[in-house]
C-alpha positions as CSV (number, residue, x, y, z in Angstrom):
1,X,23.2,20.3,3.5
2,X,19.7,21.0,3.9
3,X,16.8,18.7,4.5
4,X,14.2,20.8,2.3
5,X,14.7,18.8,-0.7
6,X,13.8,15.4,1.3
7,X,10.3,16.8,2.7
8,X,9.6,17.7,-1.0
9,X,10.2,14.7,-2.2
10,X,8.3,13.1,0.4
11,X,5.3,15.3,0.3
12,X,5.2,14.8,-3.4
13,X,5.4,11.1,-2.7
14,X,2.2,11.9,-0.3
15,X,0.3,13.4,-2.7
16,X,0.6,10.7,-5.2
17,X,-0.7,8.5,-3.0
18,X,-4.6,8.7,-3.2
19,X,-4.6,8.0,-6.7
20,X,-2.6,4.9,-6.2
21,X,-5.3,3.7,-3.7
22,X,-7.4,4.4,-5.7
23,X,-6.0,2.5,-8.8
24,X,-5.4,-0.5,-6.2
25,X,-8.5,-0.7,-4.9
26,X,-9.6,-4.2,-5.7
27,X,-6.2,-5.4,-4.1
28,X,-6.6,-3.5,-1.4
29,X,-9.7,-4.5,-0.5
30,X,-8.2,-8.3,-0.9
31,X,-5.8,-7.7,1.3
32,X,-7.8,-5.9,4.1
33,X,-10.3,-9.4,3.6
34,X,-7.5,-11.2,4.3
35,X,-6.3,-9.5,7.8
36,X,-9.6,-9.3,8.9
37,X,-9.9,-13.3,8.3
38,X,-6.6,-14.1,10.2
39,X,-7.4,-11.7,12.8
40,X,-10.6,-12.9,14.1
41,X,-11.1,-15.4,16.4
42,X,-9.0,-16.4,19.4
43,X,-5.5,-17.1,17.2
44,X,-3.2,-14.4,16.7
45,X,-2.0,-12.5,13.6
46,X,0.7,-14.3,12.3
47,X,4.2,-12.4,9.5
48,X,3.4,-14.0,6.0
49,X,-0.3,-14.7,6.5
50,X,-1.4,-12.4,3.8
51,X,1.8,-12.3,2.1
52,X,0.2,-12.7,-1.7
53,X,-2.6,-10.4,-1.1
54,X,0.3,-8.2,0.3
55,X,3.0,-8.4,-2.7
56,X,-0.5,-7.9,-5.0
57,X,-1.1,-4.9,-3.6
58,X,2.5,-3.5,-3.5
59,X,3.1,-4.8,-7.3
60,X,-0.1,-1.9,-8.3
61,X,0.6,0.4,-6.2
62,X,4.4,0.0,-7.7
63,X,2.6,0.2,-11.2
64,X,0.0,3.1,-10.1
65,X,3.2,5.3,-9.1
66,X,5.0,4.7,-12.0
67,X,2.1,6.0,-14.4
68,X,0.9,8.8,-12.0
69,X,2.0,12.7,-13.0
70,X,4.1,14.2,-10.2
C-alpha cells in the first residue's frame, strides 16, 4: 500500500487553506485578540480560555472548506 495518495490529499488540504483564512478572517482575528488578552500579564494561558472564539473560528473555516474548489 502506498502512502502517495495520503500526501495528496494532504497537500490538497494545504492548498485549500489560504482561502479559508482568508474567508475566516474576522474570527480569526477574534480569536488571536483573545490569546493575546489571556496571555499577557503575569497569569498563565489557561485550556478553554478562548474556547468560543476557538469553535467560531473552526465552524468557518469548516464552512470555508466545504464551499472551496479542490
Amino acid at each position: 500500500m502506498s502512502g502517495r495518495g495520503v500526501w495528496l490529499r494532504a497537500r490538497a488540504r494545504l492548498r485549500r487553506f489560504p482561502a479559508a483564512l482568508a474567508a475566516c478572517g474576522d474570527q480569526a482575528a477574534a480569536y488571536g485578540r483573545c490569546v493575546a488578552a489571556a496571555a499577557a500579564g503575569p497569569a498563565e494561558l489557561r485550556r478553554d480560555t478562548c474556547l468560543e472564539e476557538f469553535q467560531a473560528l473552526r465552524e468557518c473555516f469548516a464552512r470555508a472548506v466545504r464551499l472551496c474548489p479542490s
